[in-house]
Backbone as XML, in Angstrom:
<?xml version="1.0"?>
<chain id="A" units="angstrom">
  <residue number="1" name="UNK">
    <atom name="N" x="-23.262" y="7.094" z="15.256"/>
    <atom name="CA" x="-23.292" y="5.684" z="15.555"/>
    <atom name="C" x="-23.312" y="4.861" z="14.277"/>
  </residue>
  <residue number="2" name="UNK">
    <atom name="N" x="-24.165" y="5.348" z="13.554"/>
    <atom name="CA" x="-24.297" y="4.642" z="11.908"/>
    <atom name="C" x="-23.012" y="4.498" z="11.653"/>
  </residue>
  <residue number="3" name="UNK">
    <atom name="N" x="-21.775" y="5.612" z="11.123"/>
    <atom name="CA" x="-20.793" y="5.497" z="10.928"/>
    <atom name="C" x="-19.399" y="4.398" z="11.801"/>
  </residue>
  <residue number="4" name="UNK">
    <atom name="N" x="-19.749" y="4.335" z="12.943"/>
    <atom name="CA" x="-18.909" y="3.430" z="13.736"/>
    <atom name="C" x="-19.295" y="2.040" z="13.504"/>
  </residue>
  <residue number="5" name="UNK">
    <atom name="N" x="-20.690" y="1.521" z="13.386"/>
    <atom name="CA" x="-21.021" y="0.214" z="12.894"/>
    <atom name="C" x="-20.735" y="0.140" z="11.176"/>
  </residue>
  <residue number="6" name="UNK">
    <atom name="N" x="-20.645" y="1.037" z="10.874"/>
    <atom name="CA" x="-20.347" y="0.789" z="9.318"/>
    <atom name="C" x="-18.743" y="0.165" z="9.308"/>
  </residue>
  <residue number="7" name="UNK">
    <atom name="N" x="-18.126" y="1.197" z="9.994"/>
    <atom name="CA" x="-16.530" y="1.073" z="10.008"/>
    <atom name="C" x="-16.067" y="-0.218" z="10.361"/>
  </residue>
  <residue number="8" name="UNK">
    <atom name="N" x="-16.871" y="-0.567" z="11.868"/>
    <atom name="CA" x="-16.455" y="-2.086" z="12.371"/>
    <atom name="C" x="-17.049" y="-3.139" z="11.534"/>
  </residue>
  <residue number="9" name="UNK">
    <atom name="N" x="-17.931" y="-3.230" z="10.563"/>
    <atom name="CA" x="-18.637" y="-4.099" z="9.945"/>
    <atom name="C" x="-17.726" y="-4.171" z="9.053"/>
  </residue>
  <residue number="10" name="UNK">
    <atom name="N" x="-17.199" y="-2.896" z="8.008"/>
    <atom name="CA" x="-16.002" y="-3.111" z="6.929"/>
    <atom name="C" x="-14.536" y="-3.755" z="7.850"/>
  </residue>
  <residue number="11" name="UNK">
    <atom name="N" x="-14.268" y="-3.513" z="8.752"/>
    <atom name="CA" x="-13.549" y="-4.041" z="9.488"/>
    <atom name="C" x="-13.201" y="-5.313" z="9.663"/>
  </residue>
  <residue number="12" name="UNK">
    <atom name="N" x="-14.436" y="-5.953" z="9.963"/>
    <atom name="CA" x="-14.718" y="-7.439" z="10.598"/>
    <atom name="C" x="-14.615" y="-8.227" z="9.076"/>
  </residue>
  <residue number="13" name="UNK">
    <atom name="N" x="-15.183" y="-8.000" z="7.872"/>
    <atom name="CA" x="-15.263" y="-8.103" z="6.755"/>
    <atom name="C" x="-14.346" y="-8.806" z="6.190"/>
  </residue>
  <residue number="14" name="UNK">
    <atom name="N" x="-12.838" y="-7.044" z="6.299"/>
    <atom name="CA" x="-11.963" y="-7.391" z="6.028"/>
    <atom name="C" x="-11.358" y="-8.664" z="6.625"/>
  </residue>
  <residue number="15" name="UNK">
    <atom name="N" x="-11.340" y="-8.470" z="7.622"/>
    <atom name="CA" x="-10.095" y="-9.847" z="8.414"/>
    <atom name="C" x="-10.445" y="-10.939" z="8.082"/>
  </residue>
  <residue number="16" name="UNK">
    <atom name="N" x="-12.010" y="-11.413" z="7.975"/>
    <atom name="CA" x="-12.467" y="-12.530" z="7.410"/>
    <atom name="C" x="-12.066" y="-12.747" z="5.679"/>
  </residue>
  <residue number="17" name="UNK">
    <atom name="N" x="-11.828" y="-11.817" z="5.122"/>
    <atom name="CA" x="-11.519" y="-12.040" z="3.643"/>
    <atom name="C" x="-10.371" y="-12.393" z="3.662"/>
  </residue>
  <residue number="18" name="UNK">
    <atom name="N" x="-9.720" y="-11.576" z="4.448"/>
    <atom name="CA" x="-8.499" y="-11.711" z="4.531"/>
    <atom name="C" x="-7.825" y="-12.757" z="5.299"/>
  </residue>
  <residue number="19" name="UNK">
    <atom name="N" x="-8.400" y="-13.466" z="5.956"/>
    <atom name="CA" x="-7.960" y="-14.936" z="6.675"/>
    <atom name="C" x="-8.480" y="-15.845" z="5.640"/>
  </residue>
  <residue number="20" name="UNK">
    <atom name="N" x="-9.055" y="-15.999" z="5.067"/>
    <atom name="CA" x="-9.313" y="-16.869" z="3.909"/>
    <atom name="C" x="-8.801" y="-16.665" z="2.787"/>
  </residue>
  <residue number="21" name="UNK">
    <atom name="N" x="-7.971" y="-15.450" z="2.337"/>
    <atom name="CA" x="-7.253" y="-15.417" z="1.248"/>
    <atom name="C" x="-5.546" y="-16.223" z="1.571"/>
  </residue>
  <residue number="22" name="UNK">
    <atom name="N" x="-5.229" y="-15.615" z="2.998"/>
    <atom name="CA" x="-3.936" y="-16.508" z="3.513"/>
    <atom name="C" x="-2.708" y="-15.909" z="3.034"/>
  </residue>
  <residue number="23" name="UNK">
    <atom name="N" x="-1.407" y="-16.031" z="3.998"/>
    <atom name="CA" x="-0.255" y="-15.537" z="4.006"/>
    <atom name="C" x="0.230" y="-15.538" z="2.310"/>
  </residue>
  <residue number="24" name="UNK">
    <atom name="N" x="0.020" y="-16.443" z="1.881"/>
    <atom name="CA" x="0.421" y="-16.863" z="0.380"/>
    <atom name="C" x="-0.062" y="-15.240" z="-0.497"/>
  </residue>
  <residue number="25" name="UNK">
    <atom name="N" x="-1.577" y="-15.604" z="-0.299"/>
    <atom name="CA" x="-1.795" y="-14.267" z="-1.215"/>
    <atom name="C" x="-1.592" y="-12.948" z="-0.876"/>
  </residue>
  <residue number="26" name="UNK">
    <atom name="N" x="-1.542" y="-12.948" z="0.597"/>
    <atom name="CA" x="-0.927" y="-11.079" z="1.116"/>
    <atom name="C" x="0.687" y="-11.044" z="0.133"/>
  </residue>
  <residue number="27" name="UNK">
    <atom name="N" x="0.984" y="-11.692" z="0.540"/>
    <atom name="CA" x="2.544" y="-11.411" z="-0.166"/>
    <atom name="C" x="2.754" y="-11.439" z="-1.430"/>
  </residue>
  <residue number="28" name="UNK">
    <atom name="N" x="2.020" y="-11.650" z="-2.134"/>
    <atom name="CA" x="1.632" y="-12.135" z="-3.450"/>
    <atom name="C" x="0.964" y="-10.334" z="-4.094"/>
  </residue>
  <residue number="29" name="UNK">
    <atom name="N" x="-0.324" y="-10.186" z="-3.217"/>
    <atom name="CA" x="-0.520" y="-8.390" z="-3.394"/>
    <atom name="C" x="0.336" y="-7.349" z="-2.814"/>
  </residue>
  <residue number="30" name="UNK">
    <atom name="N" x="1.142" y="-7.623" z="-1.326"/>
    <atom name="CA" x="2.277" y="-6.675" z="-1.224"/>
    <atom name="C" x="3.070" y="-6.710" z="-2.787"/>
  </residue>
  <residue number="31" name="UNK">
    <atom name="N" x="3.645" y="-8.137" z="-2.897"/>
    <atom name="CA" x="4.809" y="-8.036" z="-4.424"/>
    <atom name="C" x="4.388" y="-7.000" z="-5.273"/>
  </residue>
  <residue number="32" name="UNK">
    <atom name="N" x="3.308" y="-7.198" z="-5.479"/>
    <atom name="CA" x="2.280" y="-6.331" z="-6.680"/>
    <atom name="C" x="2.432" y="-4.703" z="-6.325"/>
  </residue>
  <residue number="33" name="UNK">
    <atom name="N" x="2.655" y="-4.473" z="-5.115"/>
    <atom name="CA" x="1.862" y="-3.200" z="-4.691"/>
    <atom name="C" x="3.121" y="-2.681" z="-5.022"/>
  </residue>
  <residue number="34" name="UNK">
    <atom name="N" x="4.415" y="-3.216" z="-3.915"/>
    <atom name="CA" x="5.554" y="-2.953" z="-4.239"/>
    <atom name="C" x="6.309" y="-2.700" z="-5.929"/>
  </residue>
  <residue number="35" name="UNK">
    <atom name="N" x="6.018" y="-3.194" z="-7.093"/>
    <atom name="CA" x="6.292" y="-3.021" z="-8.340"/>
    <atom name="C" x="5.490" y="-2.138" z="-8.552"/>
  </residue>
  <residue number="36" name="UNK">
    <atom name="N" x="4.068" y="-1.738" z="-8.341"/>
    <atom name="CA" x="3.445" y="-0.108" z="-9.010"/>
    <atom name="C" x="4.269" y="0.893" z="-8.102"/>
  </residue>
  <residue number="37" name="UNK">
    <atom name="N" x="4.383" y="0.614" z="-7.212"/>
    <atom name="CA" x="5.294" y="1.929" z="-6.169"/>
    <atom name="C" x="6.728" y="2.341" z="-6.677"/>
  </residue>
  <residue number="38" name="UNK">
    <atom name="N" x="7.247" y="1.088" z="-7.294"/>
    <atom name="CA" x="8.443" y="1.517" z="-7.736"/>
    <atom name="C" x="8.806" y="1.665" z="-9.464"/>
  </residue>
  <residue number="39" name="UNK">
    <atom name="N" x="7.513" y="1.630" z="-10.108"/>
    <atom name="CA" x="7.180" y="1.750" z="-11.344"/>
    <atom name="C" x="8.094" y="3.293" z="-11.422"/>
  </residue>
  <residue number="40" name="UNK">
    <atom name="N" x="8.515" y="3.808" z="-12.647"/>
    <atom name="CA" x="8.897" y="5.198" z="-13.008"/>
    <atom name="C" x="7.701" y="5.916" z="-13.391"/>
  </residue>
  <residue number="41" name="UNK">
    <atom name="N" x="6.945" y="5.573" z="-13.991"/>
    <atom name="CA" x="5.933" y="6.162" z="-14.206"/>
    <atom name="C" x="4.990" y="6.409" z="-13.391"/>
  </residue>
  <residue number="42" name="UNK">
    <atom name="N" x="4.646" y="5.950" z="-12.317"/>
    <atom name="CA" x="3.570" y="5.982" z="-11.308"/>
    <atom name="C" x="4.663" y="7.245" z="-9.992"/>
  </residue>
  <residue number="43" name="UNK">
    <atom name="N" x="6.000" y="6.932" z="-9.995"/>
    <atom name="CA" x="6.738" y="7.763" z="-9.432"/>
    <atom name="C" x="6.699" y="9.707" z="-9.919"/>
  </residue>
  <residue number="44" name="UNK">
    <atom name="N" x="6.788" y="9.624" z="-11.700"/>
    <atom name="CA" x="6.522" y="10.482" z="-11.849"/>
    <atom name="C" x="5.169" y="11.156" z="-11.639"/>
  </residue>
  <residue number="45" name="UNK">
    <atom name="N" x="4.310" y="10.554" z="-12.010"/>
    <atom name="CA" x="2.933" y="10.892" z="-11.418"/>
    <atom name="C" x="2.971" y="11.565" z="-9.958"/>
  </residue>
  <residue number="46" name="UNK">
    <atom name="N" x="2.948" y="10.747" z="-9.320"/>
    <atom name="CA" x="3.294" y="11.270" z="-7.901"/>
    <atom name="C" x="3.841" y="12.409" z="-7.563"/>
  </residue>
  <residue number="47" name="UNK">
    <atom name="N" x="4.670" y="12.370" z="-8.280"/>
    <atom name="CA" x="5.522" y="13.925" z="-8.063"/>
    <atom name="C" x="5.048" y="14.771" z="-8.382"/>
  </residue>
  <residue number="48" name="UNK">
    <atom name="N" x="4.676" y="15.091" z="-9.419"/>
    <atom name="CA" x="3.819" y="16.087" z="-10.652"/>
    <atom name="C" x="2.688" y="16.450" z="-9.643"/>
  </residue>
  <residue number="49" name="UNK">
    <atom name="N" x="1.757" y="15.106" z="-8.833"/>
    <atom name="CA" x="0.554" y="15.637" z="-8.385"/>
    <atom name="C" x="1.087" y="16.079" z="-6.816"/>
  </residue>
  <residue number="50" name="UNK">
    <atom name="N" x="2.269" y="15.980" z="-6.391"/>
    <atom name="CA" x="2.635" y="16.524" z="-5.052"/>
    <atom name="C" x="2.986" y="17.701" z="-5.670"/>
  </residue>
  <residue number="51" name="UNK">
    <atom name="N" x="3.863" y="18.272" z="-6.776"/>
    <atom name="CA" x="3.768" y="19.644" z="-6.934"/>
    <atom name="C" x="3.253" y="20.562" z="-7.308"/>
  </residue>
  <residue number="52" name="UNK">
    <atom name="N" x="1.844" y="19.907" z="-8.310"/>
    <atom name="CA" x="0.464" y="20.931" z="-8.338"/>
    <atom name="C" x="-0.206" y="20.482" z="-7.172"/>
  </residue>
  <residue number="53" name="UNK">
    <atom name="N" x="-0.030" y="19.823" z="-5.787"/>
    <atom name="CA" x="-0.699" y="20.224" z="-4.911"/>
    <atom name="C" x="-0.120" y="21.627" z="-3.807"/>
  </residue>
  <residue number="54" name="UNK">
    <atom name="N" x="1.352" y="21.348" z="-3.883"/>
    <atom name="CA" x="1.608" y="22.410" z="-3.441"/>
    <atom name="C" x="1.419" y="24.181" z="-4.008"/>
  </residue>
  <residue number="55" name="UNK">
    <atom name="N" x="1.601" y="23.877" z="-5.414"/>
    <atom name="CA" x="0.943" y="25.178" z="-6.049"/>
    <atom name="C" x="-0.074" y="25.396" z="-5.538"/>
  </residue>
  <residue number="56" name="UNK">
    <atom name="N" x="-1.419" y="24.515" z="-5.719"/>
    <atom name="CA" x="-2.460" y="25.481" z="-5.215"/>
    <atom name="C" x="-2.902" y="25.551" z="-4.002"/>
  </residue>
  <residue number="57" name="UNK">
    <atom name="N" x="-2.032" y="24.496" z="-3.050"/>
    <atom name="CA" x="-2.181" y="25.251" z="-1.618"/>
    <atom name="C" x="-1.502" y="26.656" z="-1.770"/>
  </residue>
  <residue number="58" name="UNK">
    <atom name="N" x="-0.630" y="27.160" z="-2.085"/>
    <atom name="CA" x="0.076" y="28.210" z="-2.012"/>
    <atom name="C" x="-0.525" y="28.955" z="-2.627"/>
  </residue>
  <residue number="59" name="UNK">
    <atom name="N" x="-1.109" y="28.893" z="-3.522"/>
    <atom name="CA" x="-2.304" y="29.997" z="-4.228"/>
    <atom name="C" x="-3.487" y="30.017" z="-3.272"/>
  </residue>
  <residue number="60" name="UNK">
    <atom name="N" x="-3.547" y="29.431" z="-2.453"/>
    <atom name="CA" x="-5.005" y="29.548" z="-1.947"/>
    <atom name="C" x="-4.592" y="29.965" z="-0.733"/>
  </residue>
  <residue number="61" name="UNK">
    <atom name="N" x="-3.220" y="29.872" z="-0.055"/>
    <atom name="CA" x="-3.017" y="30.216" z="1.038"/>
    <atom name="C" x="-2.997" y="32.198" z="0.818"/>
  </residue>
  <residue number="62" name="UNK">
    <atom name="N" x="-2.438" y="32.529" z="-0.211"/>
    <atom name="CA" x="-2.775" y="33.617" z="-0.477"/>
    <atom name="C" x="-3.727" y="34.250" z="-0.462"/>
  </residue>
  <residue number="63" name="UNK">
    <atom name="N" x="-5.060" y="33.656" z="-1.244"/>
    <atom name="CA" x="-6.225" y="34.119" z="-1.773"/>
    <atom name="C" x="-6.861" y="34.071" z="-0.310"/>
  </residue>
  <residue number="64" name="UNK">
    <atom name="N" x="-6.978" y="33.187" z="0.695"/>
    <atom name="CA" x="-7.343" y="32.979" z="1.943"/>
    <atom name="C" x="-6.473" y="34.224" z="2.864"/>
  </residue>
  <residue number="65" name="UNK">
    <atom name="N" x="-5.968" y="34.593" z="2.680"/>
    <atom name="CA" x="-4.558" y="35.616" z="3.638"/>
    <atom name="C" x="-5.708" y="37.162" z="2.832"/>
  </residue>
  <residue number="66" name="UNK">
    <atom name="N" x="-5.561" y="37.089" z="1.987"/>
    <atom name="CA" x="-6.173" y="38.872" z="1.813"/>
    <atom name="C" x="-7.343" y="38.775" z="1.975"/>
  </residue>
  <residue number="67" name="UNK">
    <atom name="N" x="-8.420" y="37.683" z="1.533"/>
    <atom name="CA" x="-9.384" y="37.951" z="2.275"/>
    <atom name="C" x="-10.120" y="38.194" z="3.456"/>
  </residue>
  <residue number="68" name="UNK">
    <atom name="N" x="-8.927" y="37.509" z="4.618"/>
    <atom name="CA" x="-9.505" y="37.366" z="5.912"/>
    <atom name="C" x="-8.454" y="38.597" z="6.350"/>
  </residue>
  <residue number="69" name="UNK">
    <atom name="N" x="-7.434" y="38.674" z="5.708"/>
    <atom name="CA" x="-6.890" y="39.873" z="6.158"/>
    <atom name="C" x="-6.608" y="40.245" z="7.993"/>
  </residue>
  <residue number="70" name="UNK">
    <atom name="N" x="-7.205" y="41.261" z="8.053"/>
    <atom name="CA" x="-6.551" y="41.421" z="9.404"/>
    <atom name="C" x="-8.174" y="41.116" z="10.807"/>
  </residue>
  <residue number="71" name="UNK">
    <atom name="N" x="-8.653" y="40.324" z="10.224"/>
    <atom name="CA" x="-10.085" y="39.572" z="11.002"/>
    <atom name="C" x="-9.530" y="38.416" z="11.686"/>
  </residue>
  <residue number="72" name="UNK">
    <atom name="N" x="-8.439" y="38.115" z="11.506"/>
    <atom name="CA" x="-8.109" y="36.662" z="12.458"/>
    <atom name="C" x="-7.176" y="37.544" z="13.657"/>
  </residue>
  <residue number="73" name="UNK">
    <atom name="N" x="-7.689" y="37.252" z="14.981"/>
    <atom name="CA" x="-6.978" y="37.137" z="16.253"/>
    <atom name="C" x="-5.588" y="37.269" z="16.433"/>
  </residue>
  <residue number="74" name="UNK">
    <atom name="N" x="-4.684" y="38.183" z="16.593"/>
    <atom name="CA" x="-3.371" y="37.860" z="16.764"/>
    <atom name="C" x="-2.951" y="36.936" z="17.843"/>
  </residue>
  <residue number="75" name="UNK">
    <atom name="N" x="-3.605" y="36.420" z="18.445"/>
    <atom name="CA" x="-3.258" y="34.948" z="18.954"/>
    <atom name="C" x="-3.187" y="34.058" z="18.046"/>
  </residue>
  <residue number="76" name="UNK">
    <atom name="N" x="-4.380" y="33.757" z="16.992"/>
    <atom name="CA" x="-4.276" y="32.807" z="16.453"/>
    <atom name="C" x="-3.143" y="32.646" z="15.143"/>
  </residue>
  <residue number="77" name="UNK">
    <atom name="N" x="-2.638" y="34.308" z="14.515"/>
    <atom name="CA" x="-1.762" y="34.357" z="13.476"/>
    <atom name="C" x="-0.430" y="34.074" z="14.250"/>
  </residue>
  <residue number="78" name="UNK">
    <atom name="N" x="-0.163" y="34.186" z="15.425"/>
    <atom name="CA" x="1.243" y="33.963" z="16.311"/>
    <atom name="C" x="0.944" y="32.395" z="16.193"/>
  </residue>
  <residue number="79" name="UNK">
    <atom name="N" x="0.157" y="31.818" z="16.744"/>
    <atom name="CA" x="0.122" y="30.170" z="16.719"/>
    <atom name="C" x="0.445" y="29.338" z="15.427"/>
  </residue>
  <residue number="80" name="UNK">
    <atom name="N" x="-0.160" y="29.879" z="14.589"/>
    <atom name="CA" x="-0.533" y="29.809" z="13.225"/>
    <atom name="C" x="1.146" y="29.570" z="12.591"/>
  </residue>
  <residue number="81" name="UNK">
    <atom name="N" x="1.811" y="30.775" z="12.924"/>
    <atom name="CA" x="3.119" y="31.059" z="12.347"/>
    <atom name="C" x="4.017" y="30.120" z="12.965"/>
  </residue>
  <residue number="82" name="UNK">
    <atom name="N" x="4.113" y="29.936" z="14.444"/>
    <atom name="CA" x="4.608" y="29.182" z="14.930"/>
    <atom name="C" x="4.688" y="27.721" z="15.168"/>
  </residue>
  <residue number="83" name="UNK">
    <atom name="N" x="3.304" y="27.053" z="14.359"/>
    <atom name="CA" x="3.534" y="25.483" z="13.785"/>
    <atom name="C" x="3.835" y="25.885" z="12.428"/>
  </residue>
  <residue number="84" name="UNK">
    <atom name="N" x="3.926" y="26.478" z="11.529"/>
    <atom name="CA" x="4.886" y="26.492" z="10.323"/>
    <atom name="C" x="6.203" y="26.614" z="10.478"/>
  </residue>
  <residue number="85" name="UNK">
    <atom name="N" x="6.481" y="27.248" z="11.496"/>
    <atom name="CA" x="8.064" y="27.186" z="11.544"/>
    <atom name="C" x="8.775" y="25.776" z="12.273"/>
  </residue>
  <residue number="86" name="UNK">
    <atom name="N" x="7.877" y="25.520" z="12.917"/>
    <atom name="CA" x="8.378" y="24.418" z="13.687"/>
    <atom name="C" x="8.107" y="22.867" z="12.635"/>
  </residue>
  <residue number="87" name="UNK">
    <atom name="N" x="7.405" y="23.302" z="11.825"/>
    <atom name="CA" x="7.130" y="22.105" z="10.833"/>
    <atom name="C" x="8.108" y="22.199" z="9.447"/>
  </residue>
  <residue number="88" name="UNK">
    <atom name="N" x="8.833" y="23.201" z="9.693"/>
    <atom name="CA" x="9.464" y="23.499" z="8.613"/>
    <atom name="C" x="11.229" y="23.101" z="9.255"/>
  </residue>
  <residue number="89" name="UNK">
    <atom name="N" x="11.699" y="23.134" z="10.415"/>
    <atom name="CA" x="12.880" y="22.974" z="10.663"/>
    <atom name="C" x="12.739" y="21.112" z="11.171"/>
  </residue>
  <residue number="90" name="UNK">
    <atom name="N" x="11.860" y="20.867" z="11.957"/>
    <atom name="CA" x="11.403" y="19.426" z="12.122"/>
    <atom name="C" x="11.477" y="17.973" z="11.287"/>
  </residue>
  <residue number="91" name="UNK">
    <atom name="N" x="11.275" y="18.399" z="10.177"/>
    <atom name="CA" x="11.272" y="17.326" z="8.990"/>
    <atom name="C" x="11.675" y="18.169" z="8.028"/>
  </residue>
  <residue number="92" name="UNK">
    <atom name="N" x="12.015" y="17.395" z="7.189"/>
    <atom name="CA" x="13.199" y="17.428" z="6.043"/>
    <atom name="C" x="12.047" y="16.580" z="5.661"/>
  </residue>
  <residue number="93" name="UNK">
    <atom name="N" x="12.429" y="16.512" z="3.592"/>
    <atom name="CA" x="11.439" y="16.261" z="2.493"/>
    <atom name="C" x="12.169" y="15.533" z="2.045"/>
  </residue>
  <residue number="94" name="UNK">
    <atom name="N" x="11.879" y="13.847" z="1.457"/>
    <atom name="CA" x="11.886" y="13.263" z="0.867"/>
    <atom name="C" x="12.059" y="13.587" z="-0.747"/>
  </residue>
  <residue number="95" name="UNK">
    <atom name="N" x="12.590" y="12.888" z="-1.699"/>
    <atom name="CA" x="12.402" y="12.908" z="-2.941"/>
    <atom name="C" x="10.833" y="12.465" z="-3.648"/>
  </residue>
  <residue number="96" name="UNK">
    <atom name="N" x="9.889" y="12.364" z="-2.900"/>
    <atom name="CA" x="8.682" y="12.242" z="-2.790"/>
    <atom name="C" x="7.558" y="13.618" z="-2.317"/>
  </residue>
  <residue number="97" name="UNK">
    <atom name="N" x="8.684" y="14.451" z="-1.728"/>
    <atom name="CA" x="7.996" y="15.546" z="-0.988"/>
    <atom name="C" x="7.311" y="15.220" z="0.231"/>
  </residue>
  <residue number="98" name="UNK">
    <atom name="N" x="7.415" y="14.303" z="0.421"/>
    <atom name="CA" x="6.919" y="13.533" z="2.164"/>
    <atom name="C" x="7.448" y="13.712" z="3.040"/>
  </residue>
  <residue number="99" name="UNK">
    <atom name="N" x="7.555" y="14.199" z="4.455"/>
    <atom name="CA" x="8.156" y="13.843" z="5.391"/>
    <atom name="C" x="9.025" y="12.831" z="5.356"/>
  </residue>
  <residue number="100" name="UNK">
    <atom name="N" x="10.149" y="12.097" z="6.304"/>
    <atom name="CA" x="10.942" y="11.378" z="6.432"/>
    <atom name="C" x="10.547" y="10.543" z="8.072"/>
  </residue>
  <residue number="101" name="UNK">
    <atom name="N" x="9.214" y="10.723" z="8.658"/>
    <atom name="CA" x="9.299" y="10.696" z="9.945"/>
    <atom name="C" x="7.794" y="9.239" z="9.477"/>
  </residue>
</chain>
């Protein structure tokens, strides 16, 4: 409960800041947001940290695979296999490494 009144309180917060800052200044911080997004440098960043994230998921998906070894359910390694494949023909990757959806 703590957490749900926290959330709606940052919530309520916002809209009030944000109705008093006014159409003028949203578009004014979109402009802004939009030029770091399309910065080259903040692009490369991005990339770099989407492909050492995929490294060490993939290292850990390993290190996680021999340890649990053959202790997981062959129900759950059939399920398991079968949202990777279906997540893998489904979406196509961005030059971002993101989904397209």
């Amino acid at each position: 409960m703590r957490y749900k009144l926290t959330f709606v309180s940052g919530l309520a917060l916002g809209y009030v800041l944000g109705t008093r800052a006014g159409r003028e200044r949203y578009e004014q911080l979109k402009k802004s947001a939009r030029q770091v997004a399309q910065n080259p440098a903040v692009r490369n960043t991005a990339e770099s940290a989407a492909q050492q994230g995929r490294h060490f998921a993939g290292k850990a998906y390993h290190v996680v695979s021999e340890r649990v070894g053959d202790r997981v359910p062959d129900s759950v390694t059939q399920r398991v296999r079968s949202l990777r494949e279906r997540g893998r023909t489904a979406t196509t990757a961005d030059d971002w490494g993101t989904s397209n959806t």
